[in-house]
C-alpha atoms as one frame of an Amber mdcrd trajectory, in Angstrom:
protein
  -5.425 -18.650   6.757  -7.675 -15.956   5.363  -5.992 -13.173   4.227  -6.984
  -9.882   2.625  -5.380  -7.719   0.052  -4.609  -4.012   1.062  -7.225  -3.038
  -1.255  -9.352  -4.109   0.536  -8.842  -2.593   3.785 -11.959  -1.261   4.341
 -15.366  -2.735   3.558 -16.474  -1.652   0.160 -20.515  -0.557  -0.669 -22.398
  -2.006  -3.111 -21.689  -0.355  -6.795 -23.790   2.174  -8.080 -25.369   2.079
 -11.472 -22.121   3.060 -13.728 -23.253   6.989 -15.587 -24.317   6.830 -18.964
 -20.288   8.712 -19.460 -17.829   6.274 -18.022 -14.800   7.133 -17.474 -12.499
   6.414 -20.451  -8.870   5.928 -19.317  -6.399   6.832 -22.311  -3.077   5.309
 -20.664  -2.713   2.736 -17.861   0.896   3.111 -17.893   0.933   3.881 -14.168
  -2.396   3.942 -11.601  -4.367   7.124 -12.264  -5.765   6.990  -8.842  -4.212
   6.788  -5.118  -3.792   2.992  -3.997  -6.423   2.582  -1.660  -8.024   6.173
  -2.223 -10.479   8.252  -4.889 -10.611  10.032  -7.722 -13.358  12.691  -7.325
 -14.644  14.471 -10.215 -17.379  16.965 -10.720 -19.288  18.065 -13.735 -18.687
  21.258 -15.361 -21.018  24.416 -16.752 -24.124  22.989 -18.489 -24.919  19.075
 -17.408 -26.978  17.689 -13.661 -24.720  18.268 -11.292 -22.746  14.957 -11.315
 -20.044  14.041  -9.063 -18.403  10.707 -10.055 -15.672   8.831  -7.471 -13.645
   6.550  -8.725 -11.334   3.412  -6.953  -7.807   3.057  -7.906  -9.125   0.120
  -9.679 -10.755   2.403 -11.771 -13.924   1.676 -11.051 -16.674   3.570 -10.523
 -16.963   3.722  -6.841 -20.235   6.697  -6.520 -22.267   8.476  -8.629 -23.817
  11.483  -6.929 -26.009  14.021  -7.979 -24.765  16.571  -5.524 -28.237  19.261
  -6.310 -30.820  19.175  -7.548 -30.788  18.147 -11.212 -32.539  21.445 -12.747
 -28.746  23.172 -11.885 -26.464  23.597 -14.286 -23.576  25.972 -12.759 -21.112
  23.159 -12.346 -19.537  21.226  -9.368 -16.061  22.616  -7.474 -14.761  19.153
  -5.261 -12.458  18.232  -3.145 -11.525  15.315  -0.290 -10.610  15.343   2.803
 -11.532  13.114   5.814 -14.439  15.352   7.351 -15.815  12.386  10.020 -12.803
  11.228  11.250 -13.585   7.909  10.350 -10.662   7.462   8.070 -12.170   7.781
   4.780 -11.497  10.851   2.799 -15.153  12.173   2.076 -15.976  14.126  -0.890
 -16.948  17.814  -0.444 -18.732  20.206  -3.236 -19.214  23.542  -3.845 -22.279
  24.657  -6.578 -21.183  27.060  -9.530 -22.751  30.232 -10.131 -26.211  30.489
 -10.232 -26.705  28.312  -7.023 -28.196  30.475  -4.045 -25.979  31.064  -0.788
 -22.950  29.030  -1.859 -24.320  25.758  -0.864 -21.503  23.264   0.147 -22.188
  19.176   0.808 -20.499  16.835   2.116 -20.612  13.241   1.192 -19.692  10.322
   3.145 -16.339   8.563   1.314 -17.691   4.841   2.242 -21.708   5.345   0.641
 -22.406   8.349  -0.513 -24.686   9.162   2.415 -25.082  13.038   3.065 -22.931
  14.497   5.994 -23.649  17.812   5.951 -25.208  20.608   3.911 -24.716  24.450
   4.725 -25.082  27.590   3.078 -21.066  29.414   3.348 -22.704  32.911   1.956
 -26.218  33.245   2.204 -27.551  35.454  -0.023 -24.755  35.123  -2.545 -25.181
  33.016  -5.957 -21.691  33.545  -7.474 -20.298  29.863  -6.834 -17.975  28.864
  -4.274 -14.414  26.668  -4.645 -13.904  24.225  -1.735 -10.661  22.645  -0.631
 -10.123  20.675   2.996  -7.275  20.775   5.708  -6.729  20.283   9.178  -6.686
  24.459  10.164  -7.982  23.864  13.587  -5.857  20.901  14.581  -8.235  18.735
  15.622  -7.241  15.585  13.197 -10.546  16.069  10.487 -10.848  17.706   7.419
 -12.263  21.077   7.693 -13.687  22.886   4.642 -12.761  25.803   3.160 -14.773
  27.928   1.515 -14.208  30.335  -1.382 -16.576  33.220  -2.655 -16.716  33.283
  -6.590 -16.768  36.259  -8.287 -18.749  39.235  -7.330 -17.774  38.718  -3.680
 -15.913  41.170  -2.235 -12.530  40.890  -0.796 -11.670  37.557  -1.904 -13.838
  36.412   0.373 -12.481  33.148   2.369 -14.644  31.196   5.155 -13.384  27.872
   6.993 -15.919  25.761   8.304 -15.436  22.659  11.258 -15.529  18.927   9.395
 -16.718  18.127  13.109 -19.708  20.165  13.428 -20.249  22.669  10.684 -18.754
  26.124  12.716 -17.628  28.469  11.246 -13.771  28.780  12.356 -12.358  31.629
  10.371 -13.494  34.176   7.759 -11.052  36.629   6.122 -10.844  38.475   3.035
  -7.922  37.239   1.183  -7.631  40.556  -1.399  -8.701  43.585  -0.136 -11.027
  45.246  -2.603 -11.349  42.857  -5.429 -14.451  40.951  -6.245 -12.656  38.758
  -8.831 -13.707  35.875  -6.949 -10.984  33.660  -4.767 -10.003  29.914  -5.245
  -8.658  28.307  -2.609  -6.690  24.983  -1.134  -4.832  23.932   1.991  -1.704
  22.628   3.086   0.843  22.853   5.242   3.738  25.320   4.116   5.407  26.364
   7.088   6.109  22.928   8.529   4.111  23.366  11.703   2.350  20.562  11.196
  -1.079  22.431  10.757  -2.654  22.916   7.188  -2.451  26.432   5.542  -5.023
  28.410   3.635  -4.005  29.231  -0.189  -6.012  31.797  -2.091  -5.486  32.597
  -6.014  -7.126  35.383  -6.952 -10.063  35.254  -9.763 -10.281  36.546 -12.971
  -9.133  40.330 -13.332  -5.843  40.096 -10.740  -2.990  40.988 -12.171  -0.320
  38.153 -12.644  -2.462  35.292 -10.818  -2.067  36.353  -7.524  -0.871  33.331
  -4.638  -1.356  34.217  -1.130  -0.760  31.474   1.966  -2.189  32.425   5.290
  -1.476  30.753   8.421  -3.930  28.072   9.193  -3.489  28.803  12.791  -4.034
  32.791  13.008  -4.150  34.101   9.237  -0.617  35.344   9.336   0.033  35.979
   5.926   2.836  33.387   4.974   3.597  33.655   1.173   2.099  36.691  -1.614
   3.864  36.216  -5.119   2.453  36.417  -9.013   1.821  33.211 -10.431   2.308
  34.078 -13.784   3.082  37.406 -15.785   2.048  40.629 -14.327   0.251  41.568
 -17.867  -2.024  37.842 -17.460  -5.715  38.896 -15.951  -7.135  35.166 -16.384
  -7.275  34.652 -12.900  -5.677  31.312 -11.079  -6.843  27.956  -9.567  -4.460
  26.410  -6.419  -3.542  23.193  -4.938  -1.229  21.876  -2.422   1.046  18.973
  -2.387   4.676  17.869  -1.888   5.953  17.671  -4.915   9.540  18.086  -4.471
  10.257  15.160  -0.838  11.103  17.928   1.266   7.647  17.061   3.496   6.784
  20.688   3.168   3.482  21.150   0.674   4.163  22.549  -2.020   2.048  25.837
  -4.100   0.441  24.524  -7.413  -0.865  26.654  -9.845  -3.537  26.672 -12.962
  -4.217  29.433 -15.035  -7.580  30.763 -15.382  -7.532  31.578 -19.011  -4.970
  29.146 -20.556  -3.767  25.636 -20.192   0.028  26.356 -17.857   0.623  24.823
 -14.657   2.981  25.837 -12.377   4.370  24.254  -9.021   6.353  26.707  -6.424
   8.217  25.564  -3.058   6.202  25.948  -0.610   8.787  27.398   1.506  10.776
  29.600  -0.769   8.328  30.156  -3.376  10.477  28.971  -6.304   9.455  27.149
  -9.473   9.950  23.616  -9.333   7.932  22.797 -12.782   6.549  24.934 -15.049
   4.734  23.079 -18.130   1.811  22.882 -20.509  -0.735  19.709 -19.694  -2.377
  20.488 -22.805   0.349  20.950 -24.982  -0.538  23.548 -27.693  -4.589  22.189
 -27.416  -7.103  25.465 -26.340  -8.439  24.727 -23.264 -10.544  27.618 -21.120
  -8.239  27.549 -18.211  -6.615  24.746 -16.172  -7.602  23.427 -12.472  -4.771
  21.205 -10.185  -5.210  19.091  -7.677  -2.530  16.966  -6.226  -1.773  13.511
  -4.610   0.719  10.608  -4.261  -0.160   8.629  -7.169   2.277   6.095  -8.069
   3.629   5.814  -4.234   7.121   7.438  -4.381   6.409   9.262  -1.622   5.823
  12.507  -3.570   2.321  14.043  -4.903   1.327  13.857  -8.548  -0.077  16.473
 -10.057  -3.565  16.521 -11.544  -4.938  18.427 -14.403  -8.634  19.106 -15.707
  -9.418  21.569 -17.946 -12.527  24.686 -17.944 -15.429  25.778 -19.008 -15.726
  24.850 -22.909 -13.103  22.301 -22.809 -13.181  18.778 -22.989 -13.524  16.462
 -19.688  -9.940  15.224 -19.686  -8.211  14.690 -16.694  -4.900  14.199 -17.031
  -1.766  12.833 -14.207   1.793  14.276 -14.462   4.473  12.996 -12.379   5.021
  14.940  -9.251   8.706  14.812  -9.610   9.652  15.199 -13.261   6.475  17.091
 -14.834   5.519  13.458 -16.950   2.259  12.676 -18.427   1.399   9.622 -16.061
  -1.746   9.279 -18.067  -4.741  10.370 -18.581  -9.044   9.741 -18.253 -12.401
  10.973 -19.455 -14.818  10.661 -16.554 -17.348  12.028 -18.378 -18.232  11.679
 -22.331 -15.787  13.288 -24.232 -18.057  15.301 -26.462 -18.983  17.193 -23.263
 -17.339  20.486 -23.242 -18.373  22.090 -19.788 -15.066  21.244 -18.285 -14.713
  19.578 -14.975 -13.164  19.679 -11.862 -11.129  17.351  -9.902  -9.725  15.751
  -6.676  -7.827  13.242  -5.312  -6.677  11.923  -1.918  -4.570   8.439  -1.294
  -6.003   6.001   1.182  -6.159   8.559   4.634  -6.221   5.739   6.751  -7.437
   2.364   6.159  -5.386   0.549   8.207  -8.126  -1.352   9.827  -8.598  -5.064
   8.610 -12.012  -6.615   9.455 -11.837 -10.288  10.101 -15.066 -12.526  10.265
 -15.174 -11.222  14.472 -13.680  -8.526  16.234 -11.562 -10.881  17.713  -9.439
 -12.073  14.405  -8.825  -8.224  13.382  -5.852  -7.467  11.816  -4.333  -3.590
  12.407  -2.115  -1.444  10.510  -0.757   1.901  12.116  -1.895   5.045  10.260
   1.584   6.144  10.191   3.138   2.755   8.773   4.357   3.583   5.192   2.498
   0.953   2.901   3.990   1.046  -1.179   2.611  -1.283  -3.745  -0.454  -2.158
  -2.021  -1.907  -4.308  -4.458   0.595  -6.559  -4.191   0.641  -6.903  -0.118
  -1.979  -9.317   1.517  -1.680  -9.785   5.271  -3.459 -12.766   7.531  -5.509
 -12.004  10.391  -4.656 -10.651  13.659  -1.582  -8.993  12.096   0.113  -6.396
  13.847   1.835  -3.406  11.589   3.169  -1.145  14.012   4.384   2.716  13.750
   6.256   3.953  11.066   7.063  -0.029   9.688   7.403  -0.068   5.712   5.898
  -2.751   3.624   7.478  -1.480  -0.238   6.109  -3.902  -2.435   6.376  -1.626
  -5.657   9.192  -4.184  -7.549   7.368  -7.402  -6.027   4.503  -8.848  -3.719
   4.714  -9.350  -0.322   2.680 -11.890   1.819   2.104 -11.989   5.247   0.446
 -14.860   7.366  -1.639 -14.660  10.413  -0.814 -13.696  13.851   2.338 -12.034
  12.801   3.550  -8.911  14.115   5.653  -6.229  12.056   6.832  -3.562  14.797
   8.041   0.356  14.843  10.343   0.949  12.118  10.483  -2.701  10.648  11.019
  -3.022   7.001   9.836  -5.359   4.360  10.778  -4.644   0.828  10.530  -6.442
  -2.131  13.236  -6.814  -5.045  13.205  -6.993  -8.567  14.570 -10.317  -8.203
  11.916 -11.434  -5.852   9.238 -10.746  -3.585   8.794 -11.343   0.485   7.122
 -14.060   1.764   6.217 -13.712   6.070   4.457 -17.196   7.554   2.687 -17.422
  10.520   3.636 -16.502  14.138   6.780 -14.238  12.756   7.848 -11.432  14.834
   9.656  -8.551  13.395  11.259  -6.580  16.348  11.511  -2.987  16.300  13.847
  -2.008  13.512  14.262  -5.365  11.621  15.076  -5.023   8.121  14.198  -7.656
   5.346  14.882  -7.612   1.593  13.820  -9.475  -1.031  14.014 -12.250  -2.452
  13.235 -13.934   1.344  10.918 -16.726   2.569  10.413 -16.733   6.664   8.222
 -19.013   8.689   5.689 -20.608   7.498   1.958 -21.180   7.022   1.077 -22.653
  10.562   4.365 -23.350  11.476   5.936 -22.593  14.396   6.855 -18.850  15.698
  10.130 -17.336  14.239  11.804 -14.274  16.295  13.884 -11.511  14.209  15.030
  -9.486  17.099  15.939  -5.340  17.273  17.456  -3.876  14.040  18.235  -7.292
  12.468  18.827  -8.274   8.714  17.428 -10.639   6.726  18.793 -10.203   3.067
  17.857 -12.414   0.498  17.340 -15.961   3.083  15.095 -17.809   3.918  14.180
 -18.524   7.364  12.605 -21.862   8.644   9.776 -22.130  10.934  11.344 -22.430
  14.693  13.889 -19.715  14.231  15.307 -16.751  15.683  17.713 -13.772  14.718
  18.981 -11.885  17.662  19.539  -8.497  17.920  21.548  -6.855  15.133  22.259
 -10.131  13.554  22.095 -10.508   9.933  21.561 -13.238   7.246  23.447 -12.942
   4.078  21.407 -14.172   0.544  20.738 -17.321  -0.447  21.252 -18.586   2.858
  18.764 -21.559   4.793  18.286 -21.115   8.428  17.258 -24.591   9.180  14.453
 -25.043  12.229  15.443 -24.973  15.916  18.642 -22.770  15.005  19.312 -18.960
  16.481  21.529 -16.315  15.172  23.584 -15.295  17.916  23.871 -11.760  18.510
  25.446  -9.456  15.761  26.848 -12.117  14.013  27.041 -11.815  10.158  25.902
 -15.230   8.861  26.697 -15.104   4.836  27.558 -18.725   4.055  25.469 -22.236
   4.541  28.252 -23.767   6.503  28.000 -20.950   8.944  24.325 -21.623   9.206
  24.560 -24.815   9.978  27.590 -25.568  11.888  27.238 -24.344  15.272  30.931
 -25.045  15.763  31.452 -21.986  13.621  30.418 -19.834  16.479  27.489 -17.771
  14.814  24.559 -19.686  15.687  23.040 -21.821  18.303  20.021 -24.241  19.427
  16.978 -22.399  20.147  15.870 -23.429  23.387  12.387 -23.964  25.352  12.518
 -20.724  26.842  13.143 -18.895  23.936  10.016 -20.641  22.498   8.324 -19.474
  25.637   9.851 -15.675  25.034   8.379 -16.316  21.355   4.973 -17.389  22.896
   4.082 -14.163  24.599   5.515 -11.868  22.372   2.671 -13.130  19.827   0.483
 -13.014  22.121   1.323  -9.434  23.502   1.170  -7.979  19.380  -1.769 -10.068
  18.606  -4.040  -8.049  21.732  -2.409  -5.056  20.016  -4.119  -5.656  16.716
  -7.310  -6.500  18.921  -7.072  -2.981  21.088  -6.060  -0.529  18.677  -8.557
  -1.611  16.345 -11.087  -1.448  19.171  -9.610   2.632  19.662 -10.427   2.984
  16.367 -13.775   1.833  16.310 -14.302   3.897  19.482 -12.482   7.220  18.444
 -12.116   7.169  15.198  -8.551   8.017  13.440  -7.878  10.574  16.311  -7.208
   7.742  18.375  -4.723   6.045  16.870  -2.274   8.401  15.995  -0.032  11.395
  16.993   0.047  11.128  20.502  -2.866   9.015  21.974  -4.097   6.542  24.736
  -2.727   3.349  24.962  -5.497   0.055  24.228  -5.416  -0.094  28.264  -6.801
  -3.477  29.640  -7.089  -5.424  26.444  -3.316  -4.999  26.260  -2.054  -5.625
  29.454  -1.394  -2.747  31.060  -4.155  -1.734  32.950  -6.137   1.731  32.727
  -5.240   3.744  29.880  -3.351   6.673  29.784  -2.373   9.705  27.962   1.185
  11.125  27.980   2.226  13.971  30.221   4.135  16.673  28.567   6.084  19.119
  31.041   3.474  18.313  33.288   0.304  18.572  31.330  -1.656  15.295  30.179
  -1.891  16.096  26.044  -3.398  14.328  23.310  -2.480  15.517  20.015  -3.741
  13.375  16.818  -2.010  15.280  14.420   1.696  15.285  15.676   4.235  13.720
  13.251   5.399  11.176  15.725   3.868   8.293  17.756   3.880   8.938  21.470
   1.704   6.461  23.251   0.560   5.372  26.505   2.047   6.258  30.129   4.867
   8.482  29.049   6.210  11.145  31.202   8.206  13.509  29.452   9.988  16.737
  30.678   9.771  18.423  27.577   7.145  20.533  26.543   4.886  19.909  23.053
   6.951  22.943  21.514  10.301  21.369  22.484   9.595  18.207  21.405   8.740
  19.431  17.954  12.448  20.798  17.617  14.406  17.879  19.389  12.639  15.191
  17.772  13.125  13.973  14.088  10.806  12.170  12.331   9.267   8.614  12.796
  10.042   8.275  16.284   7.793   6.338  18.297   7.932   6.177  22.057   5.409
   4.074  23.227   4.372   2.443  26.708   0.933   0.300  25.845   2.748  -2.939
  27.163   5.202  -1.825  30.123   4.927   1.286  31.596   5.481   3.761  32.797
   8.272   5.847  30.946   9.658   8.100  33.176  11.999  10.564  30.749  13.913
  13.644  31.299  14.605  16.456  28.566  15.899  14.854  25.436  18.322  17.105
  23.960  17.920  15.537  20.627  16.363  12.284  18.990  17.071  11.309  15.230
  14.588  10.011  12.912  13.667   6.731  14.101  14.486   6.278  17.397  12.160
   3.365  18.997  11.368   3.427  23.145   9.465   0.397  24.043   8.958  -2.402
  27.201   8.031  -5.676  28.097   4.821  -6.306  30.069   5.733  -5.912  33.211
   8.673  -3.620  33.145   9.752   0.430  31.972  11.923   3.160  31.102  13.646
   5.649  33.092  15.563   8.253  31.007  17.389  11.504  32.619  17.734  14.461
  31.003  19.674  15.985  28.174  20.034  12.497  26.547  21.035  12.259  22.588
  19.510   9.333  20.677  20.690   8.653  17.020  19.321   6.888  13.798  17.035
   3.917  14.275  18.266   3.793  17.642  16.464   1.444  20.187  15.678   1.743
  24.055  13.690  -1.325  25.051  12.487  -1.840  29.129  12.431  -5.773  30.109
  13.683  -8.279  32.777  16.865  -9.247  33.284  18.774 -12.587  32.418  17.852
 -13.496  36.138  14.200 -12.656  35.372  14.112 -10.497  38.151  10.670  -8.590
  38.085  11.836  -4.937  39.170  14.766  -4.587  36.081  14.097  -1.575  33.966
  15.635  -0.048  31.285  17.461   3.020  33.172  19.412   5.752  31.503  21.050
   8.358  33.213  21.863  12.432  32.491  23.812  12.955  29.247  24.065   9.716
  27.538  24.441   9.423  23.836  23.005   6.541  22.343  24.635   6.427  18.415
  22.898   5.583  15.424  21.338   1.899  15.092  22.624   1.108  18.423  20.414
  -0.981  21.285  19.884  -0.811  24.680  17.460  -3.780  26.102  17.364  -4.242
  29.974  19.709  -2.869  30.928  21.078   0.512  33.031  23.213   2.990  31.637
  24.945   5.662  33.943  25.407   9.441  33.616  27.751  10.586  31.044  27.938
   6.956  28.816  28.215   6.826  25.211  26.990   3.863  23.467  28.613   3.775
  19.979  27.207   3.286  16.426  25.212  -0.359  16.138  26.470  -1.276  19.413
  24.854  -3.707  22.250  23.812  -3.663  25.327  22.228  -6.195  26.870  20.859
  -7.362  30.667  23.798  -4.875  31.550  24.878  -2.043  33.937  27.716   0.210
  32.944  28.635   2.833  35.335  28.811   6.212  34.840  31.351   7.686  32.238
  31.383   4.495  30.261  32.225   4.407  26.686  30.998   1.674  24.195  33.018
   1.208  21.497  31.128   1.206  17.800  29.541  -2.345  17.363  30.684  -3.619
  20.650  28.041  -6.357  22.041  28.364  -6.422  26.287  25.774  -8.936  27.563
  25.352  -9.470  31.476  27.813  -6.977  31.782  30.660  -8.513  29.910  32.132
  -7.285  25.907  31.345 -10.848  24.224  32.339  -9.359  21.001  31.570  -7.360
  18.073  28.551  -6.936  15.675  30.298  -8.191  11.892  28.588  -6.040   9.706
């Protein structure tokens, strides 16, 4: 098996020369850079104008002379995926003295120049930079900045596709303080926002937010006192889990930082990086350092201050630790960015045909300690948390929508070859399953595996479980919903919770590999094709090299829409009566409806869907959903034949069914008016309308066999 590491998702250039001032990191406590990402910093007043981009290694990843070497004004910087190629790319923004506010952009892979522009001809006052999606399109587009001297606050937003110019605004009427500016997205419409601070000579550090969509004016408050005049530098990130970016400030003339909610404008953390040290004013940047799912905040101090770059902990306001990227005598200050790995999902095998795939929305923790075999399979919204151990996982092995693999401080996760992890399977560690070249293993929808190992030739079914330290010896299957917690129950069939696993359940096995190993194969090839934009929000389907045929798009109310940067996964040949603007109120978050292996989906209004919901099918079969349906928690809808194999079985649901947390429906037809309770079953089934299924009640072919045990 050849495996690769998560860092090392994407192919790497050849180092650069390291600078003659290499970065010296003070504390190593925690990672100082975004697993998988870059640090980004540029050189302050008075030295070439350096850009340096560091690995989360450490390492010194570029080393770019962004102008030419005879200017000395300084380097503004930020990141943001401008190509779509799903590398954050590093954009800069010359200092004063530099004619027309020249802006770069520098591909995140090599270094190679993207594009070059002038934002204000005529103009030699410096510019700030920041990135965001304004225009919806999936990239990075820059934002622009007018330094002081400009009037208004003026504010200019440029296309990371093709350089137009999308918006200019002034931010503050009448001042010519200068403007800084950043991006984010504040008012939870899933479309960055512009943030301004006003320059030196603004009373109280003024923050403005404008709508990213049509310059509304979203948030106006003082940063600091009324009495400071320093001016203030911005950022954006989540620092409080509320998936709302959040307002971070830096004054202009002193060393405090501030972070406000980006929805109510409150201080969350107020603090001094620098302690009681004299530093010329303070720039922030912000990203998800130590993976906890909330950004870190990044400090760098100005003009006549030493080049140290310090990390604070997004949550609590804790020094992280800190770096010199450039030699510490050097007192011109610098300027920093950061951005976590934007993508890199996309494992390159020795041939196109061996690739391994990883879903841009999958949530991947600990990354240094995950390494994953080729043509692996992560799907949408799966969780690999390997921040309290490593996790390993073989070749040809599929992790589907929702799974989760997490690692204890009592031991890590170990995934052979040929495992599949059905939508919503669950496994903690300590836990061995399959193994290398061994025979497939099958954990089935929203199954457990806690603390057991698993044998090669095994299968969980749906919503069973496996209690720790348990063996499940080869050839054995865990019936469905049973709770097996002892060794005797494991391995005495007589006990009623497991059972042989039989040829066609090998065969079942067989294609479901198969299936999730052309998925690895097509999505990557998307990828390659599209870029990022089309493999995420709601996209084409892989199309022939995944067995459905043509590709499609969805059809909202309608309309055929593709829309990269929605919050949920909608793939394929879904029909959906909702519009885009319902959806975004009925839907939670993480839910992935996707028809790349059976199609079509055929699906009414849905009056509501909780986080995690899953809709999927077998080749060869769909979904048919009526309207005004409720779906709960990690709740599963999954189109596929019959116990009789009989081709033309779908997955139907009528009007008004609610479909409670965790529970599954596979196969099977639902009439109007059922209720399917909380972690309940049902299975190759038909229930007619008006039916009520009790919580954790398994009906298979139409009969209650029993009960799920935990």
């Amino acid at each position: 098996m050849r495996a690769f590491r998560i860092t090392s998702w994407l192919k790497q250039p050849s180092r650069p020369a390291r600078p003659s001032c290499p970065m010296t990191v003070e504390s190593l406590e925690d990672r100082l850079t975004p697993a998988g990402g870059l640090l980004v910093a540029g050189v302050g007043v008075g030295a070439d104008p350096r850009v340096l981009v560091f690995e989360d290694t450490g390492a010194v990843k570029l080393n770019i002379l962004a102008y030419d070497a005879a200017f000395k004004g300084g380097v503004a910087v930020a990141t943001g995926d401008v190509n779509g190629d799903g590398t954050a790319d590093i954009i800069t923004g010359a200092g004063a003295g530099a004619p027309g506010g020249h802006v770069k952009v520098f591909d995140g892979k090599d270094g190679a120049l993207l594009q070059s522009f002038l934002a204000f001809p005529g103009f030699t006052g410096g510019v700030s930079v920041a990135t965001g999606n304004i225009n919806g399109d999936g990239r990075a587009d820059i934002i622009v900045g007018a330094g002081a001297g400009a009037p208004g606050g003026h504010v200019k937003v440029f296309s990371g596709k093709d350089g137009a110019l999308l918006q200019s605004f002034l931010a503050y009427q009448g001042f010519t303080g200068g403007v800084n500016v950043a991006a984010g997205d504040v008012n939870g419409d899933f479309r960055d926002d512009i943030i301004t601070g006003a320059g030196a000579g603004s009373a109280g550090g003024h923050v403005k937010a404008f709508s990213g969509r049509d310059q509304t004016q979203l948030r106006s408050f003082l940063a600091y006192d009324v009495g400071f005049t320093g001016g203030v530098n911005v950022a954006a990130g989540d620092v409080n889990g509320d998936t709302v970016a959040d307002i971070l400030t830096g004054s202009g003339t002193n060393g405090h930082v501030r972070a406000f909610n980006g929805t109510t404008s409150q201080v969350l953390a107020s603090f001094l990086p620098y302690g009681a040290a004299k530093v010329n004013g303070v720039s922030v940047a912000a990203a998800d350092i130590n993976e906890d799912g909330v950004a870190e905040i990044l400090t760098s101090g100005g003009a006549g201050s030493s080049p140290n770059v310090r990390v604070f902990n997004g949550r609590t306001s804790a020094l992280l630790g800190s770096l010199l990227p450039f030699d510490a005598g050097f007192i011109g200050g610098v300027t920093v960015a950061a951005a976590a790995d934007s993508f890199g999902p996309v494992l390159h095998g020795p041939d196109a045909a061996r690739a391994s795939f990883i879903d841009p929305t999958a949530q991947v923790l600990g990354r240094e300690d995950i390494e994953i075999g080729e043509k692996t399979y992560v799907g949408p919204f799966a969780t690999l948390d390997a921040t309290r151990g490593s996790i390993k996982i073989g070749e040809g092995t599929n992790v589907q929508d929702n799974a989760l693999i997490q690692a204890s401080d009592n031991g890590g996760v170990e995934i052979g070859d040929h495992v599949i992890l059905a939508h919503g399977v669950s496994v903690y560690g300590p836990a061995k399953i399959g193994a290398v070249g061994g025979m497939g293993v099958f954990l089935s929808f929203n199954a457990v595996i806690d603390g057991a190992t698993l044998e090669q030739d095994t299968i969980v079914s749906a919503l069973g479980r496996v209690g720790p330290g348990v063996v499940l010896r080869a050839g054995t299957k865990v019936l469905p919903g049973k709770f097996v917690q002892t060794q005797d129950e494991a391995d005495n069939p007589a006990l009623g919770k497991v059972t042989p696993v039989t040829d066609g359940d090998r065969d079942l096995i067989a294609g479901i590999l198969e299936v999730n190993e052309n998925f690895a194969r097509g999505y990557t090839a998307l990828f390659n094709d599209g870029g990022i934009n089309a493999v995420r929000g709601i996209s084409l389907d892989p199309g022939d090299s995944v067995f459905n045929g043509t590709p499609h798009l969805p059809t909202l109310a309608g309309s055929i829409v593709a829309h990269p940067e929605f919050r949920n996964r909608i793939v394929g040949d879904v029909n959906l009566a909702n519009t885009f603007a319902e959806l975004n109120l009925v839907l939670g978050d993480r839910v992935s409806i996707k028809a790349d292996e059976g199609d079509p989906f055929n699906l009414g209004t849905i009056a509501r869907a909780d986080d995690r919901l899953t809709i999927h099918a077998l080749v060869g079969s769909a979904v048919t959903i009526g309207n005004n349906s409720t779906f709960g928690f990690k709740s599963i809808v999954h189109g596929g034949e019959d116990s009789a194999n009989i081709p033309t079985t779908l997955s139907r649901i009528g009007d008004n069914v609610v479909v409670k947390d965790w529970a599954v429906v596979f196969r099977s037809t639902l009439g109007n008016n059922v209720t399917l309770g909380f972690r309940a079953l049902v299975d190759a089934s038909q229930l007619p309308d008006g039916t009520v299924v009790p919580d954790r009640a398994i009906i298979s072919n139409g009969v209650l066999v029993g009960f799920v045990e935990w």
